[in-house]
C-alpha positions as CSV (number, residue, x, y, z in Angstrom):
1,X,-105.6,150.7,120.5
2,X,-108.9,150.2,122.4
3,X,-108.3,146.2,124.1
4,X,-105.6,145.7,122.7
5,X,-102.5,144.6,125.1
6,X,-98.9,145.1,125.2
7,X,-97.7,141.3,125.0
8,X,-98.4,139.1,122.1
9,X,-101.5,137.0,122.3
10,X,-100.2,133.8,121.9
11,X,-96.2,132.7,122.2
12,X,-94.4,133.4,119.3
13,X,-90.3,133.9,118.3
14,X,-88.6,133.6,122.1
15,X,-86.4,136.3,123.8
16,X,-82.8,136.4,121.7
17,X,-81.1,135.3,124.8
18,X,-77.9,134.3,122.7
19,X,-77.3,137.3,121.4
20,X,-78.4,139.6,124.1
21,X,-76.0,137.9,125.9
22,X,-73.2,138.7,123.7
23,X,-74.4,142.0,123.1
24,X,-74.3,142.8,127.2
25,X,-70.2,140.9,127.1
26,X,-69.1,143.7,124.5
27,X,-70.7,146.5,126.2
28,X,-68.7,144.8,129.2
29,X,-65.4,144.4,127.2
30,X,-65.7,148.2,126.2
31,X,-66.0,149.2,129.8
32,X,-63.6,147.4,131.9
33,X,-60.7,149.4,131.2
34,X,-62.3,152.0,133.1
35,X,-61.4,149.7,136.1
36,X,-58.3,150.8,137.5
37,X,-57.0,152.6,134.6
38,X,-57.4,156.5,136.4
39,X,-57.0,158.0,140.0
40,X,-60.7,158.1,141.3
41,X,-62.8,161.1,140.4
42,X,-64.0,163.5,142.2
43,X,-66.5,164.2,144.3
44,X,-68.7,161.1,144.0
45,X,-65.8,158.4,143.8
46,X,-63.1,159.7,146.7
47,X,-66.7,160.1,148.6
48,X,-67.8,156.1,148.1
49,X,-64.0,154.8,147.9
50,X,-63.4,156.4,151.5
51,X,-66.6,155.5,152.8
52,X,-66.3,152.2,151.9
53,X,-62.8,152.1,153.6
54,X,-64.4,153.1,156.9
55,X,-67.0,150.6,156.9
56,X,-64.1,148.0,155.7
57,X,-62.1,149.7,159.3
58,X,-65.2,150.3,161.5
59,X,-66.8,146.9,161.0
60,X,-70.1,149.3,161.0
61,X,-72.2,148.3,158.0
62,X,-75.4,149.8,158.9
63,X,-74.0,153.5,159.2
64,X,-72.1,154.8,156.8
65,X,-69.3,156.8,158.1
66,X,-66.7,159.7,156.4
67,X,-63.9,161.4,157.5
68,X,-65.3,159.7,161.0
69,X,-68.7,161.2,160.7
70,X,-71.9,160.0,160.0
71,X,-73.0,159.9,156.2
72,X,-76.1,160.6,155.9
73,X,-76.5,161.5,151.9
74,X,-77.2,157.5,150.9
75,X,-78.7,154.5,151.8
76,X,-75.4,152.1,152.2
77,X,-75.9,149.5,149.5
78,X,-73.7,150.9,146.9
79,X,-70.9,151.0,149.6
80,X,-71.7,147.7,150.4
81,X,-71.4,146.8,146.4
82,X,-67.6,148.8,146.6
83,X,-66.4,146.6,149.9
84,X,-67.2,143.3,147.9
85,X,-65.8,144.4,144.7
86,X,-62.3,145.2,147.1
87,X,-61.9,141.7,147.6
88,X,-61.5,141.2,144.2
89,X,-59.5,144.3,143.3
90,X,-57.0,144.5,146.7
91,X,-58.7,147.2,148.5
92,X,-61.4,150.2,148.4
93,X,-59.7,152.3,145.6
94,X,-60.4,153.4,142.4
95,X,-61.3,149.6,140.6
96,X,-63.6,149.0,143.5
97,X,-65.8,152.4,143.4
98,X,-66.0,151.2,139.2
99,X,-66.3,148.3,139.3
100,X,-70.1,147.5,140.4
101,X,-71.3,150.6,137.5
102,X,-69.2,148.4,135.1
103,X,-70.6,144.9,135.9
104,X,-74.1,146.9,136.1
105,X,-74.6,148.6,133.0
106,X,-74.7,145.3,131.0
107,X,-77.4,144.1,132.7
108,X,-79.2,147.4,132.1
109,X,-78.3,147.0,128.8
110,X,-80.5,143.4,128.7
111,X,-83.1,144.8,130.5
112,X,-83.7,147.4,128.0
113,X,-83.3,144.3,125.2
114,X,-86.3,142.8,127.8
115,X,-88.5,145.3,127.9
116,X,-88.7,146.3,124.2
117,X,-89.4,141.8,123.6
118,X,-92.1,142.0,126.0
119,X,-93.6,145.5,124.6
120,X,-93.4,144.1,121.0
121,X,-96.9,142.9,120.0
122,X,-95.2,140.0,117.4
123,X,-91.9,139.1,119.4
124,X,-89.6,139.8,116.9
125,X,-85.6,139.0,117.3
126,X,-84.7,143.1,116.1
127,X,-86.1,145.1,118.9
128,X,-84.7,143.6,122.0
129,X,-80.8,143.3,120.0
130,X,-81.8,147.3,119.0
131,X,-82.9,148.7,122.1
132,X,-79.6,147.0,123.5
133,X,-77.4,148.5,120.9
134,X,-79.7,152.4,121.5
135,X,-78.9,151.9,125.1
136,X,-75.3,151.0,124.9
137,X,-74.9,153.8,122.4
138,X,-76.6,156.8,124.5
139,X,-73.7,158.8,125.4
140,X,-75.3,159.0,129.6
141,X,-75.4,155.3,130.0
142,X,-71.9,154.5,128.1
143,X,-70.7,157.3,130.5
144,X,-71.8,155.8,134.0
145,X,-71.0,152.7,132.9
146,X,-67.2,153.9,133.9
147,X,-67.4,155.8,136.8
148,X,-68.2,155.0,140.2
149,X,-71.8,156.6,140.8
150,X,-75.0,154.8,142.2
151,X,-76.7,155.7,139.2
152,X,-75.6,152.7,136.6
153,X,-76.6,150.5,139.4
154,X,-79.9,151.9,139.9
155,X,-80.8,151.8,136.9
156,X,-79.7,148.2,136.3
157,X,-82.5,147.6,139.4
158,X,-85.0,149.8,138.1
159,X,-84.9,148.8,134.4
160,X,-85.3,144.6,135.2
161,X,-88.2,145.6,138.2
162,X,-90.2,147.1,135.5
163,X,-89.3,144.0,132.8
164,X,-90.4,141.8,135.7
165,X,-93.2,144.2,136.6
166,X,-94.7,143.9,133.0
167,X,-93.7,139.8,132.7
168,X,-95.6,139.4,135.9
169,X,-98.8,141.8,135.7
170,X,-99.5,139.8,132.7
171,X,-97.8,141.5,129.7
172,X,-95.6,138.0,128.5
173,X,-96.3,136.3,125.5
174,X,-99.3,134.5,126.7
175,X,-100.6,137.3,128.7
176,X,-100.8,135.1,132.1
177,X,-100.3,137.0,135.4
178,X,-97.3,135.5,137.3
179,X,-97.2,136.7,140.9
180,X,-93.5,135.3,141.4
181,X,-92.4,137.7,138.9
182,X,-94.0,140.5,140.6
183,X,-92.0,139.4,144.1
184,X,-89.0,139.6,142.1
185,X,-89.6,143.4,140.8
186,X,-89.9,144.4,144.2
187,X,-87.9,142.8,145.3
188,X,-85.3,144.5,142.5
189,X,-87.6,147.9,143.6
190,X,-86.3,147.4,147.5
191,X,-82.3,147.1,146.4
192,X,-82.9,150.4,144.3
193,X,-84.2,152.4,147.3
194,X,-81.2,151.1,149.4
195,X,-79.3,152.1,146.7
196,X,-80.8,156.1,146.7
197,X,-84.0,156.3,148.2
198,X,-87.6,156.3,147.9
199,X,-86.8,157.0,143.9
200,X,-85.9,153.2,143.5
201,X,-89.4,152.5,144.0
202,X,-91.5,155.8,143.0
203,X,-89.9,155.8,139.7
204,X,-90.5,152.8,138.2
205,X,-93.8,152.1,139.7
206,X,-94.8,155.4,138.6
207,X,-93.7,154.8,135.3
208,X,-95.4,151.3,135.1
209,X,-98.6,153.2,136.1
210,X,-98.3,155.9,133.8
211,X,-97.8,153.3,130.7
212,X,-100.6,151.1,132.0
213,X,-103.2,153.7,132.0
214,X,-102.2,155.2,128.9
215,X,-101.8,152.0,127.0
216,X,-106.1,151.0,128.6
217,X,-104.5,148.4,130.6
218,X,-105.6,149.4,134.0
219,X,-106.3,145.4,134.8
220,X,-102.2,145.4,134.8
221,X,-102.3,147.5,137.7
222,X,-104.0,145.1,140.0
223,X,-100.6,143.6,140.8
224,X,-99.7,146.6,142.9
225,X,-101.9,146.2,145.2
226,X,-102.1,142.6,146.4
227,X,-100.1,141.9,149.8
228,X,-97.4,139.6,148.9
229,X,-95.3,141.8,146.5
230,X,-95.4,145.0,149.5
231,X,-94.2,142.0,152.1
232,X,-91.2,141.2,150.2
233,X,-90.1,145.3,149.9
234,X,-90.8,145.6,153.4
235,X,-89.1,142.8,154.5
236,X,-86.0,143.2,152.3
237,X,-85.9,146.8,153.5
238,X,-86.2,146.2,157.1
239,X,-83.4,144.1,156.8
240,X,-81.2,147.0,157.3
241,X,-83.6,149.8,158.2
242,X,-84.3,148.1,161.4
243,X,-80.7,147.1,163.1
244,X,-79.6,151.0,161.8
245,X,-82.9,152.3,163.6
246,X,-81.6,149.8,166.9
247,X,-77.6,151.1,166.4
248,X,-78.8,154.9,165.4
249,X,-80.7,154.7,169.1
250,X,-77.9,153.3,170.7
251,X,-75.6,156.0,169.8
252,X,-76.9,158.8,171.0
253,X,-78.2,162.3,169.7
254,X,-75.7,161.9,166.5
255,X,-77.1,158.4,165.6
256,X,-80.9,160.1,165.5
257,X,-79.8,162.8,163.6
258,X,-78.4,160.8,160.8
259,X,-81.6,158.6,160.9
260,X,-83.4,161.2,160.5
261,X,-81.4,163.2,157.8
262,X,-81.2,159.8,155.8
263,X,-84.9,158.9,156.1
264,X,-86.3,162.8,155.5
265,X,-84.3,165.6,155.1
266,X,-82.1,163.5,152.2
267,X,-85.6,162.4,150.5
268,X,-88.4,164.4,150.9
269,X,-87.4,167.8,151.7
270,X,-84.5,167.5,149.4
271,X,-87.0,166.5,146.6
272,X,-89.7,169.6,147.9
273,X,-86.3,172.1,148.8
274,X,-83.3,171.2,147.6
275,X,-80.2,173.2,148.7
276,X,-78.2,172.7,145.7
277,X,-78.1,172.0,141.9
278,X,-81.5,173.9,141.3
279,X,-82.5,173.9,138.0
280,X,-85.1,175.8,135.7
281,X,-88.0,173.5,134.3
282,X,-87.2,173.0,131.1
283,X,-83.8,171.5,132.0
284,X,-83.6,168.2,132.0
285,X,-86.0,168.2,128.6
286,X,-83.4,170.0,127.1
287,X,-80.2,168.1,128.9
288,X,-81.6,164.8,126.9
289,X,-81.1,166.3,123.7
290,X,-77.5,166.5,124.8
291,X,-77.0,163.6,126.9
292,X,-79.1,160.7,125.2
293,X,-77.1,161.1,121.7
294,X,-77.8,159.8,119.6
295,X,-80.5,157.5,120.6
296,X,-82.8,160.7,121.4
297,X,-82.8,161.3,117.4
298,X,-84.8,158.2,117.2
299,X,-86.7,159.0,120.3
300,X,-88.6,161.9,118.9
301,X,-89.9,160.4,115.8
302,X,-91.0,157.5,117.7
303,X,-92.7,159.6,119.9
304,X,-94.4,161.9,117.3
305,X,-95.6,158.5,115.9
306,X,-97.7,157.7,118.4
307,X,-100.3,160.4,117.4
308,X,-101.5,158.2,114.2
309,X,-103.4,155.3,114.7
310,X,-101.3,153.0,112.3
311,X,-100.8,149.4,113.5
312,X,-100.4,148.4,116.9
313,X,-98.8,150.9,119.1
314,X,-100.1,150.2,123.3
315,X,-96.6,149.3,123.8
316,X,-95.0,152.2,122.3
317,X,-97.7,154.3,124.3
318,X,-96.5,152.4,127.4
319,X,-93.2,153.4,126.9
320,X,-93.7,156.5,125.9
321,X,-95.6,157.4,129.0
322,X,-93.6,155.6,131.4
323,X,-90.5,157.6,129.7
324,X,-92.6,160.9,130.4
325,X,-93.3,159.9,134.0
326,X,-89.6,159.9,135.0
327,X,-88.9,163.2,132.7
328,X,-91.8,164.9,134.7
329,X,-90.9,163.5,137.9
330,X,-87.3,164.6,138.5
331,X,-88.7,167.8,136.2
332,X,-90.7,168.9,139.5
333,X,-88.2,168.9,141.8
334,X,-86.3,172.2,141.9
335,X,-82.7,169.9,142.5
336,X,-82.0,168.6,138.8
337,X,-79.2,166.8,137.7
338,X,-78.9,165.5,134.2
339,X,-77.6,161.5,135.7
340,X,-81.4,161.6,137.5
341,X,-82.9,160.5,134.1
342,X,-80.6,157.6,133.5
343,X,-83.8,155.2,134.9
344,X,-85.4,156.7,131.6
345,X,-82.9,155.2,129.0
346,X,-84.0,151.6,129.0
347,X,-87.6,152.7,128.4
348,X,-86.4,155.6,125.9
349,X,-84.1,152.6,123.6
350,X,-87.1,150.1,124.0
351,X,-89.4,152.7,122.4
352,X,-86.7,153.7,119.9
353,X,-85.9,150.2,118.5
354,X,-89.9,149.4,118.8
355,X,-90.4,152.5,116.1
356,X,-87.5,151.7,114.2
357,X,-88.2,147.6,113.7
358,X,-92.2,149.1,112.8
359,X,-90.2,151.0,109.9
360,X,-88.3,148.5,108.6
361,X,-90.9,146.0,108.9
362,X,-94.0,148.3,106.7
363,X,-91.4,150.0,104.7
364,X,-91.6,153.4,106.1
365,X,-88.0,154.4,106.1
366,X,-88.2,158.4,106.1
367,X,-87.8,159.0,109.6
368,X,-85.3,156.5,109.6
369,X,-83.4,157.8,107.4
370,X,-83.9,161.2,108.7
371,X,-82.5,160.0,112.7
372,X,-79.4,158.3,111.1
373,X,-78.3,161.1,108.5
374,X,-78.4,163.2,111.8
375,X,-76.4,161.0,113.9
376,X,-73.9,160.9,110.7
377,X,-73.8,164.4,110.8
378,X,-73.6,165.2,114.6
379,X,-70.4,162.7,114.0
380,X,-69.2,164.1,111.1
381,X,-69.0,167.4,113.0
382,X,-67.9,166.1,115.8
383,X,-64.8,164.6,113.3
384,X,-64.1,168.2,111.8
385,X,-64.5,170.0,114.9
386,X,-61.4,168.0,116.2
387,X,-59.3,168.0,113.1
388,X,-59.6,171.5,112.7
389,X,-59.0,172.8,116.2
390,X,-62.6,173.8,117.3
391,X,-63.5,171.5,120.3
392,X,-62.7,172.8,123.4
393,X,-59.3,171.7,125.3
394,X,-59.4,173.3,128.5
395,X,-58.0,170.2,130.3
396,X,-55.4,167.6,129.6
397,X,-57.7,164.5,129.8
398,X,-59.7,166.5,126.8
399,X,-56.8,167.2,124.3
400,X,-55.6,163.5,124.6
401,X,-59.5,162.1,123.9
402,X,-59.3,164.8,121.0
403,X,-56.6,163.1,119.6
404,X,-58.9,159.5,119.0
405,X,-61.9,162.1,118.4
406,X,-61.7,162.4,114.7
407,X,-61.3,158.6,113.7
408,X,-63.6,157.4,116.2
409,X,-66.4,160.0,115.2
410,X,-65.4,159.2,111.9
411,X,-66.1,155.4,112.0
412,X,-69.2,156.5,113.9
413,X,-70.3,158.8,111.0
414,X,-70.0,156.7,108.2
415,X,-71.8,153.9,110.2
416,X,-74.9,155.7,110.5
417,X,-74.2,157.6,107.3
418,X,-74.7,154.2,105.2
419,X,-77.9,153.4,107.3
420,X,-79.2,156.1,106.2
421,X,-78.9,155.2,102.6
422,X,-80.0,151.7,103.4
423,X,-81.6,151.3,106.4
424,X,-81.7,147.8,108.3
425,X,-81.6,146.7,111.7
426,X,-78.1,145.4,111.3
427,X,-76.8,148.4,110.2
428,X,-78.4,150.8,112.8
429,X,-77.2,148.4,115.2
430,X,-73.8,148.3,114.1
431,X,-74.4,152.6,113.8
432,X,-74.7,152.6,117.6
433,X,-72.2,149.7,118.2
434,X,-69.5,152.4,116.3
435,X,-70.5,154.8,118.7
436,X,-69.4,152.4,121.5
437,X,-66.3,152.2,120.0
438,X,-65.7,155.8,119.5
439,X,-66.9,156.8,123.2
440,X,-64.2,154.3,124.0
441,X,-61.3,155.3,121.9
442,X,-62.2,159.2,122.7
443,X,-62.5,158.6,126.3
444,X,-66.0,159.5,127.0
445,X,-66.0,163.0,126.0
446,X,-67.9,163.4,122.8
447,X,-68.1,167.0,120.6
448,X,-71.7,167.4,121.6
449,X,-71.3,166.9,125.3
450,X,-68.2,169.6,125.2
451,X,-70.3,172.0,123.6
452,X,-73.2,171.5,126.4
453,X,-71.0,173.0,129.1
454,X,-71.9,176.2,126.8
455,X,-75.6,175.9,127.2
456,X,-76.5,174.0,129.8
457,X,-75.0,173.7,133.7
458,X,-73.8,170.2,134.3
């Protein structure tokens, strides 16, 4: 692995635009009827949807107000996102808090399909469509693609600063640095933090960091430090950090105090002493097993195959560091909440579909095999667990998704279970694709994740 680099030497087959594009309309299509379809949910989307309201009534755009007091938990961009998306839906209700996780988790979606293209030392056309398909498939990212939380949208930032990161530090197909691109991730890097914080930045460049070193590209990491990249954060932050600063000092003692809540006590101290959902260690290690199903079954052999030294592998080892980064960073904190880790999931399909394209491609189909006849099977019990009464109905909105449970998981089994017996890229695609279609028809609420409320705190 000594010298050798991410990208591809020389350009070969270009980025599957075509059908990354269609891929990112169905994930879409499969999505939107989350948009108005339901009252809003609580406590994130009453909390945004009001909010929004206010700033809508108020004309105060820089301070987020609720219930007429300050808000000081967020940074206002994702408000900001809901009070456009009312002018298309009539008003700051339930569409409008959806809407912006719906339009953003496609473009997650690509920039998963972006980063495993880059990472892939021959450019092939089956990673970026599989790490697409992994992504879409993960039941965490199909999830927040239909509700109104920041963290689809972050992620959608996140994920394409780091594609841009890698493009631009000189990791594209003919390995030539391109400082505009690096503006741009930063630029993306600035609207995550006023989406939640410092983590829209410490994330990804932490993860881009982590991969460099591990991968011997240190050389990569000279684009973090020149001048013009930091300007454009600075200046893109400013651009509401300094007229709150100016109205927070012209209102008074409660105007400071929300300043300073937003800018430390929500960010650092939360990070160092959170005040609620603490968390052992381990949990967000195990909540992945859970929550990334069933992309995660392809994760850990991918993973574990990155300790032989069989054909090119920096890019996997980028990933596969950058994806330990976020695990360990959130991990640290006592405050843990399983969404935390959704920045992770475009890195974590990338890697899978990198590993799984290397298997089709030498021949090595064991693991393969192995990952889909487990997805089968997590579906397949997933199928009988509904049919014969043994999933868990302790709501309404549960017993009517247990009604599509069985077919969908069904479809979704025998999908994987024929990869299995012939694996392809086409048929591991059109595995997770079935899983799409069964988070859909079963409203979200898949066996697996019903059975985590018995192990693991939400």
């Amino acid at each position: 692995m000594k010298g050798e680099p991410p990208g591809r030497a020389a350009p070969s087959r270009p980025f599957p635009a075509r059908a990354a594009a269609l891929a990112a309309l169905l994930f879409l299509a499969a999505a939107a009827p989350a948009v108005g379809r339901r009252d809003l949910w609580a406590p994130d989307e009453p909390t945004y949807a009001l909010s929004a309201r206010e700033m809508i009534e108020t004309g105060v755009v820089v301070a987020p107000h609720l219930n007429g007091e300050l808000y000081a938990e967020k940074p206002p961009l994702f408000l900001w996102l809901i009070v456009l998306a009312s002018l298309l839906t009539g008003g700051p209700g339930q569409a409008a808090a959806v809407l912006p996780s719906v339009l953003a988790a496609p473009l997650a979606m690509l920039a998963a399909a972006r980063i495993a293209w880059l990472c892939d030392p021959e450019g092939r056309r089956e990673p970026p469509l599989l790490a697409a398909a992994m992504f879409a498939g993960s039941y965490q990212a199909f999830s927040q693609a239909t509700v109104g939380q920041i963290d689809m949208v972050l992620c959608a930032l996140t994920g394409w600063g780091f594609a841009l990161l890698l493009e631009g530090s000189g990791l594209s197909p003919d390995r030539r640095p391109r400082p505009a691109l690096v503006n741009a991730a930063f630029l993306a890097f600035a609207l995550a933090t006023l989406a939640k914080g410092p983590v829209g930045l410490l994330v990804p460049l932490g993860a881009f960091a982590a991969g460099a070193i591990a991968a011997r590209r240190p050389p990569c990491l000279r684009a973090l430090v020149k001048v013009g990249p930091w300007v454009v954060f600075a200046a893109v932050v400013a651009a509401w950090l300094v007229p709150a600063a100016l109205w927070a000092a012209a209102s008074g003692d409660p105007g400071r105090r929300w300043l300073s809540d937003l800018l430390f006590r929500q960010t650092a101290v939360r990070y160092l002493n959170p005040w609620h959902h603490r968390r052992p260690f381990w949990y967000l290690g195990a909540a992945l097993l859970y929550d990334m199903q069933p992309t995660v079954l392809f994760v850990i052999p991918a993973m574990w195959a990155l300790r032989r030294g069989d054909g090119p592998k920096a890019g996997r080892v980028l990933l596969a560091a950058g994806l330990l980064f976020v695990v360990a960073f959130f991990s640290i904190s006592p405050g843990k909440r399983d969404i935390y880790l959704l920045p992770a999931y475009p890195l974590a399909a990338a890697l899978a579909a990198l590993d799984a394209s290397r298997r089709l491609a030498t021949g090595r189909h064991g693991s393969l095999r192995l990952s889909a006849a487990a997805s089968g099977a997590l579906f397949a019990a997933a199928a009988a667990g509904a049919l014969l009464g043994l999933v868990p109905a302790p709501d309404p909105g549960i017993r009517t998704a247990i009604r599509w449970l069985a077919p969908a998981a069904a479809v979704a089994a025998a999908a994987f279970l024929t990869a299995a017996r012939r694996p392809s890229a086409a048929r591991l695609g059109a595995g997770d694709a079935a899983v799409g279609a069964a988070r859909r028809l079963e409203g979200s609420r898949p066996f697996w994740v019903l059975l985590r409320r018995k192990h693991l705190p939400s």
